[in-house]
C-alpha positions in Angstrom: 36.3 5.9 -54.8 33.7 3.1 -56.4 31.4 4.1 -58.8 27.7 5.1 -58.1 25.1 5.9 -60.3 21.8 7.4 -59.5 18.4 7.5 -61.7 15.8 9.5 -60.0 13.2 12.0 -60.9 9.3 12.3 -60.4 6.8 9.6 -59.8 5.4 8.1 -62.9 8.1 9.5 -65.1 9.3 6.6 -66.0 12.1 5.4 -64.3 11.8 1.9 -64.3 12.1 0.2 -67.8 14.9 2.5 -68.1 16.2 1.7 -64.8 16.5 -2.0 -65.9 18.4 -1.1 -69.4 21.0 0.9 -67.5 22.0 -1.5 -64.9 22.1 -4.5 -67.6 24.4 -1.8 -69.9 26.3 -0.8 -66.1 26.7 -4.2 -65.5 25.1 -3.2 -61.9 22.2 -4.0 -59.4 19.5 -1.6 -58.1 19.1 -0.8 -55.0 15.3 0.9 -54.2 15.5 4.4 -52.9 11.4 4.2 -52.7 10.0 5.0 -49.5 6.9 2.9 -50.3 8.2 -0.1 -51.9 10.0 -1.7 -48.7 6.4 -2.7 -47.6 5.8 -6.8 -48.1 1.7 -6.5 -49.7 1.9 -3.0 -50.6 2.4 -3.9 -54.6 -0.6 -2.1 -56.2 -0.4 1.3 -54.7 3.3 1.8 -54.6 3.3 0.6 -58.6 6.0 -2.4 -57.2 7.6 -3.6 -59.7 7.0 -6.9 -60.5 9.7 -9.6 -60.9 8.8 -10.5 -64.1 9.8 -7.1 -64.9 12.9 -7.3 -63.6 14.7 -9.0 -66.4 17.1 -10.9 -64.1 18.4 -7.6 -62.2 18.9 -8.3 -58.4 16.8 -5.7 -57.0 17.7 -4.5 -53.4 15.0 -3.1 -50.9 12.0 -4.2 -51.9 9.6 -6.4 -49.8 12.1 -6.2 -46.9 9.4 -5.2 -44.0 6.1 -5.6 -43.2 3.5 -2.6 -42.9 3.2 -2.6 -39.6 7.0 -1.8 -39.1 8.8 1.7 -39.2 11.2 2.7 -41.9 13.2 6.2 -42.5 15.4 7.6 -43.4 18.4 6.7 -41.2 17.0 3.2 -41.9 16.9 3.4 -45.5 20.5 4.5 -45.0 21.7 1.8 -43.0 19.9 -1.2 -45.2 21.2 0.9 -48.2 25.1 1.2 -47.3 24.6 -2.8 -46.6 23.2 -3.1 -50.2 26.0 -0.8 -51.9 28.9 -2.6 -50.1 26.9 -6.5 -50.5 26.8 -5.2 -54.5 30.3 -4.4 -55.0 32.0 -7.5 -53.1 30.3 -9.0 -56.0 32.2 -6.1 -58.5 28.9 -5.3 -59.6 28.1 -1.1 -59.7 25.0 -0.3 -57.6 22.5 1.9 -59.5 20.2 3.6 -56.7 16.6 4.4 -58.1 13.9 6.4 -57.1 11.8 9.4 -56.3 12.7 9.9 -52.8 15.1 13.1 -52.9 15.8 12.8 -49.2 16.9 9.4 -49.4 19.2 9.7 -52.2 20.8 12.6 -50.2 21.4 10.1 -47.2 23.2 7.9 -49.3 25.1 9.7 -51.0 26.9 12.3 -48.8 26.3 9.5 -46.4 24.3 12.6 -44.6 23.9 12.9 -40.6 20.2 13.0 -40.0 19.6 14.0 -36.7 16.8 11.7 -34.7 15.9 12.2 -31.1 14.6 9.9 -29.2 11.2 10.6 -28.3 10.4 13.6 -26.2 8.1 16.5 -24.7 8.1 18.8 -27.8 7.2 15.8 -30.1 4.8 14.5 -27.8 2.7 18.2 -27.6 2.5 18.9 -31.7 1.4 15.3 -32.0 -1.3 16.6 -30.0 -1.8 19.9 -31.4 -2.1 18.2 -34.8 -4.8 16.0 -33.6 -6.7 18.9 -32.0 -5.5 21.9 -34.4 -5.6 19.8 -37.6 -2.2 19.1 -40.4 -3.3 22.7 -42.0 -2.5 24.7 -38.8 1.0 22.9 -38.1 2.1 23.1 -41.9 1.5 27.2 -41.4 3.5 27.6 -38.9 6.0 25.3 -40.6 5.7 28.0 -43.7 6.5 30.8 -41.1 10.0 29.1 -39.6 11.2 27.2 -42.4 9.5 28.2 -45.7 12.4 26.3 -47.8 10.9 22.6 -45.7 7.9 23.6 -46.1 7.5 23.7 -49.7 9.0 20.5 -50.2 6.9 19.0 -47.4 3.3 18.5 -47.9 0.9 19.3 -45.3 -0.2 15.4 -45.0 3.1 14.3 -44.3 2.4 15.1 -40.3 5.1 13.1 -39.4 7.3 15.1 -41.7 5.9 18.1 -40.7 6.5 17.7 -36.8 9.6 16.7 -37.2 10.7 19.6 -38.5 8.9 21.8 -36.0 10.5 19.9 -33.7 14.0 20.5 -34.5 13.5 24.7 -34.5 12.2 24.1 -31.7 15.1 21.8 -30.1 18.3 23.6 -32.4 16.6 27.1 -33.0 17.4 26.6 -36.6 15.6 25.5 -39.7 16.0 21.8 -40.5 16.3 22.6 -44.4 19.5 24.8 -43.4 20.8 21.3 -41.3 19.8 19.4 -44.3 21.9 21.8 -46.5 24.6 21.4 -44.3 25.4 17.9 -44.6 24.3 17.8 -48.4 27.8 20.4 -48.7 29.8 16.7 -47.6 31.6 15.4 -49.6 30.4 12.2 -51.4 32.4 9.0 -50.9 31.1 7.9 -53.8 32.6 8.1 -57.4 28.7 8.9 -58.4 27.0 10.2 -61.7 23.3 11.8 -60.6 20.8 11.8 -63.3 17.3 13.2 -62.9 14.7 12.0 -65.7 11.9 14.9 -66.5 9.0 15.5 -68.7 7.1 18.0 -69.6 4.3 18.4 -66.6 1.3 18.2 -68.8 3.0 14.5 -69.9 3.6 13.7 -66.0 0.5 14.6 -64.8 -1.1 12.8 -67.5 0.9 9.5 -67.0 -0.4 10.5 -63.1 -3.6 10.0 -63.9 -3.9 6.8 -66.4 -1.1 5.3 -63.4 -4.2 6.1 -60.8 -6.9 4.8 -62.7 -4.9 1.4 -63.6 -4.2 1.0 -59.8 -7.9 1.2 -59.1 -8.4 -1.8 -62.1 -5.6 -3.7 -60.3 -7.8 -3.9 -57.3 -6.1 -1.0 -55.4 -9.3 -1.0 -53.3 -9.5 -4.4 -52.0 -5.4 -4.2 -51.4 -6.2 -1.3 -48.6 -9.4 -3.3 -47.4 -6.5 -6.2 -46.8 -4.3 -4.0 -44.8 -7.6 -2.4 -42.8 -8.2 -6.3 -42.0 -5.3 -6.8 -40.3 -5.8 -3.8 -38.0 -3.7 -1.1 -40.0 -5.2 2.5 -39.8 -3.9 6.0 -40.3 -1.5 5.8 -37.2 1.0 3.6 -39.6 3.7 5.3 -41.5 2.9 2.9 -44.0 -1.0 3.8 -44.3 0.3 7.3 -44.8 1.6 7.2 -48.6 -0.4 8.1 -51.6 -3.2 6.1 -52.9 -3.7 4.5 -49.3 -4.7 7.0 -47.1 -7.4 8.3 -49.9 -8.9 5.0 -50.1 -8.9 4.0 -46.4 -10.9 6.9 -46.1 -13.3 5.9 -49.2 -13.5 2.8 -47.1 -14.4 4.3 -43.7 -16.9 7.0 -45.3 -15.3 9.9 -45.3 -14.9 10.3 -49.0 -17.2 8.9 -51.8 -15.0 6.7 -54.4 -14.6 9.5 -56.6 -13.7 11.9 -54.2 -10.6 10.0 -53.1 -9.6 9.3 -56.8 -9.8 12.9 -57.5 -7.6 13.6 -54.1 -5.4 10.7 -55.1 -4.7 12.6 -58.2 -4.2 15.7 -57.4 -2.2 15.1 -54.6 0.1 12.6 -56.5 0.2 15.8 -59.1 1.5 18.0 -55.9 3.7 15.3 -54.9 5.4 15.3 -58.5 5.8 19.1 -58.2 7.3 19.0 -55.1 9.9 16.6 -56.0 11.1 18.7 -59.0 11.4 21.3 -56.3 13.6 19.0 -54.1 16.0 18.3 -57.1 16.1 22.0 -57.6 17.8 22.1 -54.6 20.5 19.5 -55.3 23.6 19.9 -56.7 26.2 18.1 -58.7 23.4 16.1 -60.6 22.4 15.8 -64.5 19.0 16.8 -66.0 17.8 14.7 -68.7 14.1 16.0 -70.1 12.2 13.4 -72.4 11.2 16.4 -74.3 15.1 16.6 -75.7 15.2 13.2 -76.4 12.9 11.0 -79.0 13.6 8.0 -77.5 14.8 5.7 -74.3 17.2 4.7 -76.5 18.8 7.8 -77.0 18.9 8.7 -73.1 19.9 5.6 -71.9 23.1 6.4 -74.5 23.3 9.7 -73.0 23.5 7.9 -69.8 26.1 6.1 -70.6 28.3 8.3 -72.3 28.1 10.3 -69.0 29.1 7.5 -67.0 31.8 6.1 -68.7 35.1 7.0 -66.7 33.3 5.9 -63.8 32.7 3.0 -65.4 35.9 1.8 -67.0 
């Protein structure tokens, strides 16, 4: 089996500097398992990393679609396997980073996500969340599938009908399909690390990440996308920081109002992820609290990985 290695945890922990030590140390490339960073224009709000801050690491699936196009999860794992193998026939390692649990899972187990085509079922609880409103769907959700439900957030309407969806079409739980194929076996000779933080420290880099999107111009980034006809409707209008201000912009919220939503919501989001990773099994937590410095976990890292290394 070829080597894998995996830095994930929540958003704003901070992934990324380290990220860049460990593949120059792994002698690897990363490959983006960030459901928000695919999107070409979408830099402020997905905090993109910038390729200045690369430090000459290839960085894979990043600025690969435009907003207006669809991505998933069975297409994150299709552009990802093409990543992995593209890597290696180079005999580099691929080191997969990010906060998207679900993603990661694909990947790795090389999981079987089932997607229908589009049907009757789909087509009604897209209507009943128009008419009944995200709140009502995400209930019933709690009442089928409580497991989905807390990792899901009630926003995520795609998400959320989806999952309705398949009780409804398999008469079972999609978290208990989704455990399923986590049980494969990996392909991969993989080391799984998950960096934490105390929440206080988290929800504090949340906030100061927030407020230094806004002085980026994280407004006039969404007003770009409005201009060229993207609303709500898009997947891509959908993640965190662009939905709160699309609806600064259209007068739903006041400016502060969507900050404070923005925040907290990105605060839930955190939560939720920790929750996911819960979940998961064969994988290493590494708390910053244990640790004094990068330094020290990056070694940690290391030491870990070393006979898939050698």
């Amino acid at each position: 089996m070829k080597p894998l290695i995996i830095l994930s945890g929540p958003t704003a922990v901070g992934k990324t500097e380290l990220s860049i030590k460990l593949a120059h140390e792994a002698d690897g490339e990363i490959i983006s398992a960030d459901s928000m960073q695919v999107y070409r224009t979408m830099d402020i709000g997905t905090a993109k990393i910038k390729p200045s801050e690369m430090d000459g690491i290839p960085h894979h699936l990043i600025d690969i679609i435009e907003p207006e196009d669809e991505w998933n999860v069975s297409l994150f794992a299709e552009y990802a396997k093409k990543a992995v193998n593209d890597i290696y026939s180079r005999g580099k390692v691929p080191v997969l980073v990010g906060g998207t649990g679900f993603y990661i899972q694909a990947l790795l187990y090389d999981v079987e996500f089932s997607e229908e085509d589009d049907n009757e079922i789909r087509k009604r609880l897209t209507k009943e969340s128009t008419r009944l409103g995200s709140h009502a769907l995400h209930e019933r959700l709690k009442e089928i599938d409580p497991v989905s439900a807390e990792i899901i957030h009630e926003n995520n309407v795609k998400r959320v009908i989806r999952a309705l969806e398949f009780y409804e079409l398999h008469h079972m739980p999609i978290s208990e399909h989704n455990k399923t194929q986590s049980e494969r076996k990996s392909p991969y000779d993989f080391r799984y690390f998950v960096l934490s933080d105390s929440r206080d420290k988290i929800y504090d880099r949340i906030d100061r990440r927030v407020d230094k999107m806004l002085e980026a111009g994280l407004v006039d980034e969404v007003k770009g996308l409005m201009d060229r006809g993207l609303d709500l409707s898009y997947v891509s209008m959908q993640g965190l920081g662009y939905k709160e201000i699309y609806k600064y912009l259209t007068g739903e919220y006041t400016l502060d109002e969507a900050v404070y939503i923005l925040k907290r919501d990105t605060r839930h989001f955190a939560k939720r992820q920790l929750t996911w990773f819960r979940h998961e099994k064969e994988l290493m937590m590494i708390s910053r609290e244990d640790y004094e410095n990068d330094q020290l976990i990056l070694e940690k890292m290391l030491e870990e990985s070393d006979a898939i290394l050698k």
